[in-house]
N, C-alpha and C positions, 0 to 999 in steps of 0.2 A: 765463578760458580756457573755451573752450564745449564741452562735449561734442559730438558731433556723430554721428549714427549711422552705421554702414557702410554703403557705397554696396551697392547691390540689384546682382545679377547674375544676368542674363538665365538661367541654368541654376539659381536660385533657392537661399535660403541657409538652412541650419541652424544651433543653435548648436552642435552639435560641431563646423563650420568655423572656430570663434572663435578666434582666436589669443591669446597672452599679451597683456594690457595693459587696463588699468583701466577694464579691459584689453581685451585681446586683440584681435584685430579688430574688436570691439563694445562696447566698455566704456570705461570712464575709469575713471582714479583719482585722486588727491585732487588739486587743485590750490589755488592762490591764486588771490584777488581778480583780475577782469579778465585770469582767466591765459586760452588758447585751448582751443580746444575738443580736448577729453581724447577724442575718440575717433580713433585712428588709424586706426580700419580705414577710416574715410569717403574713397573715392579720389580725392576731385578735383573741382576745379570744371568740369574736363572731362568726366567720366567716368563711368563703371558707372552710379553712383548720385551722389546729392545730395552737394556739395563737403562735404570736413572742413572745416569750417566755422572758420575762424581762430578767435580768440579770440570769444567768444562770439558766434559767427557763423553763416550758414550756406554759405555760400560764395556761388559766384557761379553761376547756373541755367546749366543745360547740358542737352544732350541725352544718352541711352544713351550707353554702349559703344558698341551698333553702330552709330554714326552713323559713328563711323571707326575702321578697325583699326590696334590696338595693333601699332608698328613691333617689329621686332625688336629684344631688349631688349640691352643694353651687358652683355657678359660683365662678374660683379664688380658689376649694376647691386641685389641685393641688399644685401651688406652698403653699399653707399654709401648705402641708403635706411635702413637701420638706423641706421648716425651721422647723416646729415639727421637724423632725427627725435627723436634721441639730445638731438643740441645743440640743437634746439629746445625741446622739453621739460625741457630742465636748466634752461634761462633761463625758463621757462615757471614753472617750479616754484620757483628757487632767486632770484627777481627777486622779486617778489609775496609767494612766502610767508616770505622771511624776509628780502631786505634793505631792500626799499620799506617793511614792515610797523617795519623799524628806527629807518628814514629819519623814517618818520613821528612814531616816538616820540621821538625826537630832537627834531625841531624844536618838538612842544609832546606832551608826556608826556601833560600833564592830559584832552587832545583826542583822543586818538592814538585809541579805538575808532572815534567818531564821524566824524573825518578821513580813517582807514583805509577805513570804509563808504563818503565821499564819493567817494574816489578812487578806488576798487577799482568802484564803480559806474557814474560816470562813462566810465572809462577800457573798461567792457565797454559801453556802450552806444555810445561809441566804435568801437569794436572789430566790432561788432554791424553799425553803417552802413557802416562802410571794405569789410569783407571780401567782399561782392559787387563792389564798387569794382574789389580787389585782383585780385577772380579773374576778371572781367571784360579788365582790361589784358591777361591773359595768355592769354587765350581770345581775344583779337583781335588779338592778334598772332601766335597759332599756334605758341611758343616757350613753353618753360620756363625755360632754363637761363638766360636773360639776366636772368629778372628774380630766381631764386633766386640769382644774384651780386646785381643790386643790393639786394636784400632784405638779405642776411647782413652785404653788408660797409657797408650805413648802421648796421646794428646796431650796431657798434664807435662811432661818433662821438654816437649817441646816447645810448646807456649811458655815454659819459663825459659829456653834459650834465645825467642821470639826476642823475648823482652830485656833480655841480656846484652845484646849485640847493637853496635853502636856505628852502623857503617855501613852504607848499601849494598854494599856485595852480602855481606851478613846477612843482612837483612833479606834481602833476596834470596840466599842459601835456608835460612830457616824457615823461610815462609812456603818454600819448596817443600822443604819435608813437614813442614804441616798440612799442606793438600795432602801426600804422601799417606799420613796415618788417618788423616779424615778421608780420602779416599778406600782403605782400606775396609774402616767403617762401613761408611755408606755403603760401599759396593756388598756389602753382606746386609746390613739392613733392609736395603729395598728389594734382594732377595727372599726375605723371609714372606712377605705376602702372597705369592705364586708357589712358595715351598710349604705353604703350613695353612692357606685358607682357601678351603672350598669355591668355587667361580662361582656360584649362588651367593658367597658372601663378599665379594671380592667390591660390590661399590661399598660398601660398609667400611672393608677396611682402604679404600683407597680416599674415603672421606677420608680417615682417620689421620691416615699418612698426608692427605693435603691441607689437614687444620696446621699443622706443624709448620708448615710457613709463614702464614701471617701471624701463627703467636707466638712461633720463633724471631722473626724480624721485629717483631714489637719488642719480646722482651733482649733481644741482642743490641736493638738502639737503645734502651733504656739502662743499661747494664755498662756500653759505649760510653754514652754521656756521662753518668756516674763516677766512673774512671778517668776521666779525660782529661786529669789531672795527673794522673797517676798511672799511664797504660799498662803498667807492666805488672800491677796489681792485676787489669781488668785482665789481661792476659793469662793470669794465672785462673780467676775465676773462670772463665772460660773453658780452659782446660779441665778443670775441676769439675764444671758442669757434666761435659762430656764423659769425664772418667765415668763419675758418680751414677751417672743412667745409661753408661754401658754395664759396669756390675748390676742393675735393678734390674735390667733387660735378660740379661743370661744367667739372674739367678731365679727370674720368675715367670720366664719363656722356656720351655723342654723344647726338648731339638731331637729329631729320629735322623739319623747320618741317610742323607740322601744318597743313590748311585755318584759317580765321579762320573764328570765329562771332561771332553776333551776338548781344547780352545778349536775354532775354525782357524785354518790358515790367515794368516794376512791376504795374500793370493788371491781367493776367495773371496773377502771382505772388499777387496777393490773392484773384482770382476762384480759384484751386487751391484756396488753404489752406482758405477757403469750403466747398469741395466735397469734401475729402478728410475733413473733419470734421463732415459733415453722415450719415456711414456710425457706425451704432452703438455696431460693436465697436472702430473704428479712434479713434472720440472716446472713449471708456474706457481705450482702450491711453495715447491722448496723455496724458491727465490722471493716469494712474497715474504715468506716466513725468514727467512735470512736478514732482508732488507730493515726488517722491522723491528729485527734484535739489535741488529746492530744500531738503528737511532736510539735504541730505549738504551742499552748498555752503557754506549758512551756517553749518556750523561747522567745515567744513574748512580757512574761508578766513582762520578766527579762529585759527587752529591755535596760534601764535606765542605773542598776548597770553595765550590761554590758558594753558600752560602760563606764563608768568609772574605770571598774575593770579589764578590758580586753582587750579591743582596744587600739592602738597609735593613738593614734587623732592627725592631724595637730595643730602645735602650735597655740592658739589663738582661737581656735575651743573646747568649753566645749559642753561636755557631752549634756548637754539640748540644746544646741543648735545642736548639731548632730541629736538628735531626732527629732527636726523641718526640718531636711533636709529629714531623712530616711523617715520617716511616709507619706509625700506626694509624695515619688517616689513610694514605696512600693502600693499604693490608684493605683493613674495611671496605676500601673502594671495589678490590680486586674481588673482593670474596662475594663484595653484590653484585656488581656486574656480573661475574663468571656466569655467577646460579642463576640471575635474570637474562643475562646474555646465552645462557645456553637454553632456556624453557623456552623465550622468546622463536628462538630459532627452530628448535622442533614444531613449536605448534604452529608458524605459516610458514613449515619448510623450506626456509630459506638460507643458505648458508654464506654465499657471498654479498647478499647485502647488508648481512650483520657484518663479515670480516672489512670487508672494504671501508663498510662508516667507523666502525672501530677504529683502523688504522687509521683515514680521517681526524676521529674525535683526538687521537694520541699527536697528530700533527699538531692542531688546534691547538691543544695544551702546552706544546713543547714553542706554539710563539708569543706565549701568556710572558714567561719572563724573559724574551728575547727583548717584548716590545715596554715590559717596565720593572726593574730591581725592588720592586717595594715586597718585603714579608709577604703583605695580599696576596699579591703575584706568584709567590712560592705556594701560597697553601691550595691558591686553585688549581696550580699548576700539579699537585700532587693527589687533588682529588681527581680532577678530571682525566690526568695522564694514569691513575690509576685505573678507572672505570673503562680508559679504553683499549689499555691493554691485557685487562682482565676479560673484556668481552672478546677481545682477539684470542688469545690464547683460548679460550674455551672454545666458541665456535672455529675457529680456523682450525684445532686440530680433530674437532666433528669432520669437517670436513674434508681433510687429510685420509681420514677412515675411506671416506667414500671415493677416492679418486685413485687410491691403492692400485697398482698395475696387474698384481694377481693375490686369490684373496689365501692360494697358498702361500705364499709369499710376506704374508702382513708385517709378521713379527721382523722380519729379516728388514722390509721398507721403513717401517718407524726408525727403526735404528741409523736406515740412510737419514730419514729425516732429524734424525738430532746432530746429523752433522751441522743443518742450518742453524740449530738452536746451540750448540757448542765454537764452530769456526767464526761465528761474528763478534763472541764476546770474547778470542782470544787475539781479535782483530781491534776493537772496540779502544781499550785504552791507547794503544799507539794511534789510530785515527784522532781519539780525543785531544791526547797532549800535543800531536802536530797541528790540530787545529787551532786548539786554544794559543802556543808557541807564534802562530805564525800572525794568528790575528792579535795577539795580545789581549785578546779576553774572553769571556764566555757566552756574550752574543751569539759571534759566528759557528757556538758550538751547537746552541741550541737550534737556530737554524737549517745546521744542517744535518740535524736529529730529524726535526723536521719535513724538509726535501724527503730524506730516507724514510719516514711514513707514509708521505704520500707514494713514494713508487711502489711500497708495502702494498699499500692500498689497491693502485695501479695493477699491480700484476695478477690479480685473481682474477679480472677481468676477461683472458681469452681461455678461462677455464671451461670447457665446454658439458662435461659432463654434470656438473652440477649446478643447479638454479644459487 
C-alpha cells in the first residue's frame, strides 16, 4: 500500500488543514506488505493534486482542479466516501497484515519471512505499474462510479481465489490481481472528491476520506484476528465488504460524465521527476521523506511474524490477537498527533523542527523493542512510533507545499513526491526479510528502522527555505 501525499490545492495547504488518518489528509499509518497507498487525502487521479496512488502507486497523471469544475456534490456524498475508504483500508490492512502473512506461514512456516518479502514486493511493484493503468481507464472515460462497481465487486471473486490457492507462486499470482481490482477501485474513488466537491468544501471532505484509515485499519485488524483461524473465510468477508460499499456508493452517489482526458506520456512523467528534484530544498524534502517510509514500512509490514517470532506475549494473548490491540492504539496515536502536530506547527511556524523531532520520536520508538521483547515493549513502541509518524507525515508534507520549485507546477511535484512515499515501501519488505535472514532475528531489523529515522530526520536539515 503506497502512501501517497495529498493533492495540492490551488488556495494552498497547511498542515493544521490535516485531517485524521495516518493520517489525516496527509499521512498514513501502518500498513501491510503491498498494501495501497496510506495516504487518503491524495484526491484523485483526476484532480486537485497528484492521484492517491493505489497501492503503492502514484496514480494515474492528471491535470489541476481547475481544468474542470467540481459538479455539485451528492447530498450524503461524505459519509459514503468515509465507508469507500473505510472498506478499502480494512482490506488493505486486514489482507496483507495478517491473513496473507498467515497464508504464507501455512504453506512453508520455515520460509515464511523470506516468502512474505517476495510477495509483499512483488505484488507492490505490481501494484506500482497497474495504478496509472487504473486511473487512466477512468480518466478516459470521464466516469467514476462504473469502474468503482467493477473494482469492488471483482474484489469478492478474487479473495475467494486468494484463499483457494495453496502454493507461493499462487499465492503471489492472486494477490497481484487483488491490487489489480482494488487498484481499480481506489483509483476512481479518490477521484470523486476533486470531480464532485467544491474547493470550499474540499477539507471537509478530505477529513472524511482520511477518517477512513484509522477506522479502516482498526476494523481490518479486528476482522484479521477473528479469522485467523480460518483466512479464507476472512478473505471472503473482505471481499464482501468491498463489494457491498461499492454498490452503496454508486447507488447513492450521482455521477455527471466528466470531459475524457488524455494520459501524459511516460516521456514526460520522467522529464518532471527530473526537474522537480533538480531544486535543493525539494530534493532534501524527497529524501527525508523516502528515508523515513522506508524504516516505518519495513517493520510495519513484519508486524505479525513479529510478534510471534519475537515478543513474550502474555499467556493467552496470540499473536493475531496482539495485532487487534496494536493497530487501533497505533490509529489513535496517528490521528492525535497529525491534528496536534499540524496546529502546533502553524501557530509557531515552524516546520522543520516539528519533522525532524518527529522522525526522532519514531527512531526513539523503533529501539523501544530492539532493546526489550516484553508485550510492554510492543505497546509503547506502537503508541509512540504512531505519534511520530503521524506528526511526520502531517507537518513534513505542510512543508513539501512550501519548498515546491514552481507553484505552477504543484500538482505535477506532489506527484514526484509520492514517488518517496511509493518506492520505499516496494523496497521495504526485501530490505526487511534480508535483514531479518541474515541477522536471524528482529533486533537488527528494528535498528535499522531506526538508523533510517534518524537520517529522515537528518535531511530536512539543509533545507534552506523554510524555518
Amino acid at each position: 500500500m503506497a502512501l501517497s501525499s495529498p493533492g495540492t490545492d490551488p488556495s494552498g495547504t497547511g498542515s493544521s488543514g490535516i485531517g485524521p488518518s495516518g493520517p489525516g489528509s496527509s499521512g498514513t499509518g501502518p500498513s501491510g506488505p503491498g498494501s495501497p497507498n496510506t495516504d487518503p487525502s491524495a484526491v484523485g487521479s483526476s484532480g486537485t493534486g497528484p492521484s492517491d496512488a493505489g497501492p503503492s502507486g502514484t496514480g494515474s497523471p492528471s491535470a489541476g482542479a481547475g481544468a474542470r469544475p467540481a459538479a455539485r456534490p451528492t447530498r450524503g456524498l461524505l459519509p459514503l466516501l468515509l465507508a469507500g475508504n473505510t472498506a478499502m483500508y480494512a482490506l488493505y490492512v486486514g489482507v496483507p497484515g495478517m491473513l496473507l502473512a498467515l497464508q504464507i506461514e501455512d504453506i512453508d512456516p520455515a520460509g515464511k519471512v523470506a516468502n512474505f518479502g517476495l510477495v509483499s514486493g512483488v505484488s507492490a511493484i505490481f501494484a506500482t505499474v497497474f495504478n496509472p493503468v487504473a486511473g487512466a481507464l477512468s480518466d478516459r472515460s470521464g466516469r467514476r462510479n462504473p469502474w468503482i462497481l467493477a473494482g469492488g465487486l471483482l474484489a469478492l471473486p478474487v479473495m475467494l481465489l486468494l484463499g483457494s490457492v495453496d502454493t507461493i507462486l499462487l499465492v503471489t499470482i492472486a494477490w497481484c490481481l487483488g491490487q489489480a481490482v482494488m487498484n481499480v477501485y481506489q483509483a476512481a474513488l479518490t477521484s470523486v472528491v476533486p470531480d464532485r466537491v467544491p474547493l470550499a468544501a474540499r477539507g471537509k471532505a478530505s477529513a472524511a476520506v482520511g477518517l477512513g484509515l484509522p477506522v479502516g485499519s482498526t476494523i481490518g485488524a479486528l476482522v484479521g484476528a477473528a479469522f485467523s483461524e480460518d483466512y479464507r473465510t476472512g478473505y471472503l468477508v473482505f471481499g464482501a465488504v468491498v463489494a457491498a460499499t461499492a454498490v452503496l456508493f454508486t447507488s447513492c452517489a450521482r455521477e455527471r460524465r466528466m470531459p475524457a482526458r488524455a494520459p501524459v506520456p511516460v516521456k514526460e512523467q520522467i522529464a518532471a521527476f527530473g526537474s522537480a528534484l533538480k531544486d535543493h530544498d525539494f530534493r532534501w524534502a524527497f529524501i527525508g521523506r523516502a528515508l523515513l517510509v522506508l524504516g516505518y514500512f519495513a517493520v510495519a509490514g513484519f508486524q505479525l511474524y513479529i510478534l510471534k517470532d519475537h515478543v513474550d506475549l502474555p499467556a493467552g494473548l496470540s499473536a493475531e490477537e496482539a495485532v487487534a490491540v496494536l493497530m487501533p492504539l497505533n490509529a489513535v496515536a496517528m490521528v492525535v498527533s497529525t491534528v496536534l502536530g499540524g496546529w502546533l506547527s502553524d501557530r509557531y511556524d515552524r516546520r522543520k523542527l516539528f519533522v525532524g523531532a518527529s522522525a526522532a520520536l519514531a527512531a526513539v520508538a523503533l529501539l523501544v523493542p530492539a532493546v526489550s521483547a516484553s508485550w510492554t515493549a510492543m505497546l509503547v513502541f506502537s503508541v509512540v512510533n504512531g505519534l511520530g509518524f503521524g506528526c511526520y507525515m502531517a507537518v513534513d508534507t505542510a512543508l513539501v507545499t512550501m519548498v515546491l520549485p514552481k507553484a505552477e507546477d504543484a500538482a505535477r511535484d506532489m506527484g514526484v513526491l509520492n514517488v518517496a512515499n511509493a518506492g520505499p515501501q516496494i523496497v521495504a519488505p526485501f530490505v526487511a526479510s534480508l535483514v531479518v535472514s541474515l541477522s536471524g532475528g528482529y533486533t537488527a531489523l528494528f535498528l535499522t528502522a531506526a538508523v533510517l529515522s534518524v537520517l529522515g530526520a537528518l535531511a530536512v536539515r539543509p533545507i534552506r527555505s523554510v524555518r
